[in-house]
C-alpha positions in Angstrom: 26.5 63.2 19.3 24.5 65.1 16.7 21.4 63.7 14.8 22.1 62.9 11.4 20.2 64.3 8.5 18.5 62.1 6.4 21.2 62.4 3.0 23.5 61.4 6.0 21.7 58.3 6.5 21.2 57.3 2.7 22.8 53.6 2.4 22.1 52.8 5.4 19.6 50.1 6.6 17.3 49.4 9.5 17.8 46.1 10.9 16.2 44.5 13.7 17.8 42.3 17.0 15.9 40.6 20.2 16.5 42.0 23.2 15.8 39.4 26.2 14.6 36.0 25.6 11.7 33.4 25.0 8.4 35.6 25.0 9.8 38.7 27.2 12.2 39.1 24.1 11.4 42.3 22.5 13.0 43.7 19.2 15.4 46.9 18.8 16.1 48.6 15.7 19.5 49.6 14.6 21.1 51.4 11.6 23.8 49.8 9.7 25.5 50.2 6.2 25.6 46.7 5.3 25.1 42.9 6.9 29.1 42.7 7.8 28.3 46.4 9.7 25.3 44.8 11.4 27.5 41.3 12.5 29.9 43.4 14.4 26.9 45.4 16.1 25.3 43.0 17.1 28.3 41.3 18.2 29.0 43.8 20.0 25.8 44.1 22.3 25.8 40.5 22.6 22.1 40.0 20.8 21.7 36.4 19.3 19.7 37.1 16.8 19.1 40.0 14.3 16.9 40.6 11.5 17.9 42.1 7.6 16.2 45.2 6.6 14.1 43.0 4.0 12.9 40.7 6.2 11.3 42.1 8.6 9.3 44.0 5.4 8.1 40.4 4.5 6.8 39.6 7.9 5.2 42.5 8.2 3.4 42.2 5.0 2.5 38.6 5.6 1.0 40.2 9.5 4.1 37.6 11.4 
């Protein structure tokens, strides 16, 4: 699979799952045109919970 330039990757967003669970979980970031795209990812490697693009900027801002 070839790398994709970045006017390939325009539209799309990074968003976050956890990988593991309780403290050992640790997140993995993921690329994904919209939150219906991201569902069926994350569906898809089994992850429980995932993270919008925008969120994680919050925590990060607040220092979560």
């Amino acid at each position: 699979m070839s790398k994709k330039s970045k006017s390939q990757l325009k539209g799309y967003g990074e968003y976050t799952y956890l990988e593991g669970v309780g403290k050992d979980a640790k997140p993995v970031k993921f690329l994904a045109r919209n939150d219906e795209d991201a569902q069926l990812y994350i569906k898809k490697v089994g992850a429980t919970s995932w993270m919008k693009p925008d969120t994680l900027e919050k925590l990060e801002k607040v220092g979560v």
